[in-house]
C-alpha positions in Angstrom: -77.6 -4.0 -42.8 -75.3 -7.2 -42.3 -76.8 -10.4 -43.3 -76.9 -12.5 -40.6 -76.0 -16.2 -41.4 -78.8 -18.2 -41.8 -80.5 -16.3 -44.1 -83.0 -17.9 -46.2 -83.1 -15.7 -49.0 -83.5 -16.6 -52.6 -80.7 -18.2 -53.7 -79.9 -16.9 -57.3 -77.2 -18.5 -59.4 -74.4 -17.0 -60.9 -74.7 -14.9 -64.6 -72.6 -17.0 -67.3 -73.3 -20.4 -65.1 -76.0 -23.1 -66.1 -75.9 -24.9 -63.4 -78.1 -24.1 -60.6 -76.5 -24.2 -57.0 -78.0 -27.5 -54.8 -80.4 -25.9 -52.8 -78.9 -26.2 -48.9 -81.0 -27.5 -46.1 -83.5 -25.0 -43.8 -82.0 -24.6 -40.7 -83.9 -25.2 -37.9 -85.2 -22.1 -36.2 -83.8 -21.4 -32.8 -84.8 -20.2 -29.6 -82.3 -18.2 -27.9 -83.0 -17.5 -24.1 -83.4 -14.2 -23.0 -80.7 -12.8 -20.4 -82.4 -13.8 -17.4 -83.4 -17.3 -18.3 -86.3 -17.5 -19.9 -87.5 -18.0 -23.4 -88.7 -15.0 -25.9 -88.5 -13.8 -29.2 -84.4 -12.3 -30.5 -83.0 -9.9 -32.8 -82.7 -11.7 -36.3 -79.0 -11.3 -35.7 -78.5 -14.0 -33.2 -80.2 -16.5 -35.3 -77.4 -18.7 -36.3 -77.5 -21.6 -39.2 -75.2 -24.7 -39.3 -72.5 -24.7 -41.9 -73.0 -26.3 -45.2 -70.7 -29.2 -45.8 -69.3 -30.2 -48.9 -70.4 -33.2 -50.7 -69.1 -34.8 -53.4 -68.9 -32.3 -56.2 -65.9 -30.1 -55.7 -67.9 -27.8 -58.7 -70.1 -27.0 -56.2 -70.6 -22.9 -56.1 -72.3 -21.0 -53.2 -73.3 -17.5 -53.4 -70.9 -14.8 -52.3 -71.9 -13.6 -48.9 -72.2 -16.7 -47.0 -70.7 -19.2 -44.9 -67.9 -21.0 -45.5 -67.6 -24.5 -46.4 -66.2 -27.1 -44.6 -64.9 -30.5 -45.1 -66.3 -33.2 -43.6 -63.2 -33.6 -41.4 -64.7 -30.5 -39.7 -61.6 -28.3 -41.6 -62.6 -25.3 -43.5 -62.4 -25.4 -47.5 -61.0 -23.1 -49.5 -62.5 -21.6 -52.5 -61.5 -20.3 -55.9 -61.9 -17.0 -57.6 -65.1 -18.8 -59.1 -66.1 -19.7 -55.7 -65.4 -23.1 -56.1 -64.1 -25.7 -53.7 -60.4 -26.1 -54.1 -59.3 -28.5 -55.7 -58.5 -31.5 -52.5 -54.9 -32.0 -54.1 -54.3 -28.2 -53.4 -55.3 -28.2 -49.8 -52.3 -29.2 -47.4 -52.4 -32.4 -45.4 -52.9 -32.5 -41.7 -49.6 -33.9 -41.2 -48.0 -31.1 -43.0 -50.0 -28.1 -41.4 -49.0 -30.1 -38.1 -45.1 -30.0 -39.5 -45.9 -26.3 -40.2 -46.9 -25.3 -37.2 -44.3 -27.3 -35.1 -41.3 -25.6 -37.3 -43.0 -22.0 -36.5 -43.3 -23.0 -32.9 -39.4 -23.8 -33.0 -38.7 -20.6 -34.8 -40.4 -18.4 -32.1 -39.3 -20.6 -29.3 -35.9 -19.8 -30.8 -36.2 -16.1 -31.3 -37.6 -15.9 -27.8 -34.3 -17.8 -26.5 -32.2 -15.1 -28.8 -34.3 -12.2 -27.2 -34.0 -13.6 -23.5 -30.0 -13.8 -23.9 -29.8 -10.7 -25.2 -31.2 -9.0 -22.6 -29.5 -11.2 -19.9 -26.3 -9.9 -21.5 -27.1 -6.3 -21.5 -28.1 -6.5 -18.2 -24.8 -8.3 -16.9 -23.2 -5.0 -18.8 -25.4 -2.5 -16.8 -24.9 -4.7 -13.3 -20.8 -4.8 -13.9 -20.0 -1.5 -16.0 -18.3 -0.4 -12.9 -16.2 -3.5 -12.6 -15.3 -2.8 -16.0 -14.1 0.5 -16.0 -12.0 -0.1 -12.6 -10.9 -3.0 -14.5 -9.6 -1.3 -17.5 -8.2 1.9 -15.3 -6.0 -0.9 -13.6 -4.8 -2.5 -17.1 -4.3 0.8 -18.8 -2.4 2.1 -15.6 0.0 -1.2 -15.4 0.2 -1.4 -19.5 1.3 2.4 -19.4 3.8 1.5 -16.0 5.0 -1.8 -17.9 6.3 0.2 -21.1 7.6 3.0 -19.3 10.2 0.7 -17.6 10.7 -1.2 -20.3 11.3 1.8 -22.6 13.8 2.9 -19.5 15.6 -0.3 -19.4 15.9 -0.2 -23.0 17.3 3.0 -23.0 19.6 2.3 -19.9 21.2 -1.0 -21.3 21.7 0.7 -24.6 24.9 1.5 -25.9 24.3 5.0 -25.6 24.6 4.9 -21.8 28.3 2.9 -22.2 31.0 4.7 -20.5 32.9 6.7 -22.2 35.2 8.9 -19.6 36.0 9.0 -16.1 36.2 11.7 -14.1 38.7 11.7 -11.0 38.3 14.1 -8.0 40.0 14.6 -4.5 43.4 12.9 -5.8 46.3 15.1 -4.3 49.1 12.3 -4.1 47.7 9.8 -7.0 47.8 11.3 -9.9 44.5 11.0 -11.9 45.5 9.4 -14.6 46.8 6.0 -12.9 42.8 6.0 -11.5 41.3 6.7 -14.8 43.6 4.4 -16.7 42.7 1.8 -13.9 38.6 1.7 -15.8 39.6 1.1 -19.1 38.4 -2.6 -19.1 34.8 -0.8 -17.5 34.6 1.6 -20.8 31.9 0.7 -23.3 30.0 -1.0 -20.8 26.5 0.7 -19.8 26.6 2.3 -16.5 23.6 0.6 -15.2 25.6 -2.8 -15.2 28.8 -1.1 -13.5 28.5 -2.3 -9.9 30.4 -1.3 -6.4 32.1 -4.5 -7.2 33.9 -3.1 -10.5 34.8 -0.1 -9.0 36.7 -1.5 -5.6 38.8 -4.1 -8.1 39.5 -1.0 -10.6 40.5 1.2 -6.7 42.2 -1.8 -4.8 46.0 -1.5 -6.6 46.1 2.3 -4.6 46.6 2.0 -1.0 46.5 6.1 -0.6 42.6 5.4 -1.3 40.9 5.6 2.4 37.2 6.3 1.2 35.7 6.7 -2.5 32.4 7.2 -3.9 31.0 7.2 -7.6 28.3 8.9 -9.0 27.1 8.1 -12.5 26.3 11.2 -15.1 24.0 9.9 -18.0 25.3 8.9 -21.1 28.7 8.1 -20.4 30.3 9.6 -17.4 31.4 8.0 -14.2 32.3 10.4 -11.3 35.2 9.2 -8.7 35.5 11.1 -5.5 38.5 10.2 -3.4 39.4 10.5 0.4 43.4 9.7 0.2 44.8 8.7 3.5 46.1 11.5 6.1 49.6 10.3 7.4 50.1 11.4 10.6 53.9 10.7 10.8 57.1 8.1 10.4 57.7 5.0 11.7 61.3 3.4 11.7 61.0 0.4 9.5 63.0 -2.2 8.6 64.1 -0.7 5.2 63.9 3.3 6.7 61.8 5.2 7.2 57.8 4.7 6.3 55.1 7.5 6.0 51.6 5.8 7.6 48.3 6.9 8.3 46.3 6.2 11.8 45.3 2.6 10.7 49.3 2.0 10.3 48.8 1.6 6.4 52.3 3.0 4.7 51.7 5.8 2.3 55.5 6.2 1.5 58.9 5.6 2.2 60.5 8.9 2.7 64.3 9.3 2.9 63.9 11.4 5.4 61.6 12.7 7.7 58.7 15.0 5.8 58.2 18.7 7.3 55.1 18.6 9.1 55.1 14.5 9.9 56.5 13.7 13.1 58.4 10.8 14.2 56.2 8.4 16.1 57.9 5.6 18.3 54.9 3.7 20.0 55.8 0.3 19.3 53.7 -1.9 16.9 51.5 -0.6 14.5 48.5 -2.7 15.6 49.2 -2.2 19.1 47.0 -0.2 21.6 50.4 2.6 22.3 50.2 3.5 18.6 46.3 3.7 18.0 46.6 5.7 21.1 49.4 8.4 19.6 48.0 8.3 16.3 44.7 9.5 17.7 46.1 12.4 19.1 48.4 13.6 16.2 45.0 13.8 14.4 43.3 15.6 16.9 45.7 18.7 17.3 45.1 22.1 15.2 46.9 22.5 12.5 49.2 25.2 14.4 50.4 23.1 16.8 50.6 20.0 14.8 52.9 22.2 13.0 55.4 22.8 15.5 55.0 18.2 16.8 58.2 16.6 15.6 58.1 14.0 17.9 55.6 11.7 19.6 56.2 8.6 22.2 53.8 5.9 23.7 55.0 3.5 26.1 50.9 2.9 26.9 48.2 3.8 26.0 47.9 6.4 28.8 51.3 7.6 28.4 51.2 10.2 25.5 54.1 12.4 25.0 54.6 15.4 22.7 57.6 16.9 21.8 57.9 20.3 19.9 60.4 21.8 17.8 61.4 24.4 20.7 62.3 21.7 23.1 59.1 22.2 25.0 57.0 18.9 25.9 53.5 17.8 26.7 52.3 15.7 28.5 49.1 14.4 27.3 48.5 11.2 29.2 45.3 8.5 27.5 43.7 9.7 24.1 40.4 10.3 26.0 39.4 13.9 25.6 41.9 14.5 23.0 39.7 17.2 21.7 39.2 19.2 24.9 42.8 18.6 25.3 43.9 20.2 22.3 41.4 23.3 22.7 43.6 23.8 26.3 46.7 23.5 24.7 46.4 25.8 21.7 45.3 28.2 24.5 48.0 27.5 26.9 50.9 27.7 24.4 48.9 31.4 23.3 49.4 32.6 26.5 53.0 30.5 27.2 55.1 30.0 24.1 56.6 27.5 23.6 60.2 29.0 23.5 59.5 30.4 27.6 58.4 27.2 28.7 60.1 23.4 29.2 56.2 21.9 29.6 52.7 22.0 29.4 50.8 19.3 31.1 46.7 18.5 29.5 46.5 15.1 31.1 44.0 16.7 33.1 42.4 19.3 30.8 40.3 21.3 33.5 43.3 21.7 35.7 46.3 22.1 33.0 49.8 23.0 34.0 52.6 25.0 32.7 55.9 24.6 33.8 
């Protein structure tokens, strides 16, 4: 059974000590109320005693069991293995237990600060993980974009896409070559960087040229495709005769008049008569276009044909030039020209032969 404090036992020293331990003072006996409120005899364990204080000999021993001393600041005192008193210059001083606790009271203030943003920052993650992943979709998406043009445009302005032949197609009257030799200052420049600019300088010296377009076959080649200008007869010039086309640009200057190319007398070249005859030559078949050697234009609503048997036509404006020319081809099918003097199309529902 645990021995309650208080206890006035026999107080027995020590073996191997000689002096005998100060006897302590009897406590005075008290009288616990019972639950309730009124007074009555307790269990010997409630019975408490007051706690001996140390005097002035630190030598002091008590006996093992019972309460511990304290100073008479009211602090408890610690004892030896002997069960003596320490010693006072071993005890710490109030302002250094006070320092003591104030430095642990900074360390856990500070490891509750650590815990507290360590959790606010693993709960910013959890909140914005989304964000984050969006986020790095977009920068791995743009990054991935970003060097797959600039790998492009490295490869593009490298000098293994610099031109290295030209390729000529649709030339009938110009002979390849000329055009080909006409990009030499272009080659060993990378075909990104050759523009529509480069290519109407390198075209502009041939006038035979009506339309063009380029086409560029990584590495080196450059494609030209050529629409040369379609004469559609002579003109009498001042120095001869000169081959044009319907916008009155001159292709050649023939001796004499080409098979095929008839001789058109509709004034000037820019004028409304010639537009107007030119228009027509280019809207007849190739079988009767054949036979045309001769085409006149006072007006423009005064087109005349004449054809190599002597037969003429009278075609009147250039409206309807290709209904015109469907009734013709039929007309001279059914009337050749060699039995006729004329066939008349000015008014193509109502054509006459005569």
């Amino acid at each position: 059974m645990k021995r309650p404090q208080g206890f006035d036992g026999p107080r027995t020293s020590r073996p191997g000590r000689a002096r005998p331990l100060p006897s302590e003072p009897e406590a005075p006996a008290a009288v616990p109320l019972r639950r309730g409120g009124t007074a009555g005899p307790v269990e010997p364990d409630a019975v408490t005693a007051p706690v001996p204080v140390i005097g002035d000999d630190p030598n002091a021993t008590v006996p093992l069991g019972t309460a511990p001393l304290v100073a008479p600041g009211g602090e408890p005192v610690e004892r030896d293995d002997g069960g003596r008193a320490a010693p006072a210059r071993d005890r710490p001083s109030p302002a250094a237990s006070a320092a003591a606790e104030a430095r642990a009271a900074r360390k856990a203030l500070a490891a509750a600060e650590r815990a507290r943003r360590r959790y606010e920052r693993r709960e910013v993650r959890r909140f914005t993980a989304h964000t984050r992943r969006r986020r790095r979709a977009w920068l791995i998406g743009l990054g991935a974009a970003a060097l797959f043009v600039g790998g492009v445009l490295a490869i593009a302005y490298s000098p293994a896409m610099a031109l290295r032949e030209v390729r000529v197609e649709g030339a009938s009257r110009i002979p390849p070559e000329q055009i080909q030799a006409a990009f030499d200052g272009e080659l060993g420049t990378p075909l990104p960087l050759i523009g529509s600019g480069d290519v109407n300088t390198a075209l502009r010296a041939f006038p035979l040229i009506e339309t063009y377009s380029t086409e560029l076959v990584p590495p080196g080649t450059l494609i030209v495709r050529i629409t040369e200008r379609t004469p559609v007869g002579v003109v009498q010039g001042d120095d001869g005769l000169e081959l044009v086309d319907a916008a009155g640009v001159v292709i050649d200057r023939p001796a004499e008049r080409p098979e095929g190319q008839p001789l058109i007398e509709a004034g000037a070249m820019n004028g409304p008569g010639f537009r107007a005859a030119a228009g027509v030559v280019r809207a007849l078949p190739d079988d009767v276009r054949s036979q045309l050697v001769r085409v006149t234009a006072e007006t423009a609503d005064d087109v005349r044909l004449e054809l190599s048997s002597g037969a003429a036509v009278v075609w009147g404006s250039a409206e309807d030039s290709a209904l015109k020319a469907v009734v013709l081809a039929g007309l001279m099918k059914n009337a050749p020209p060699d039995s006729v003097g004329q066939y008349d199309v000015s008014a193509p529902t109502s054509p006459v032969t005569g």
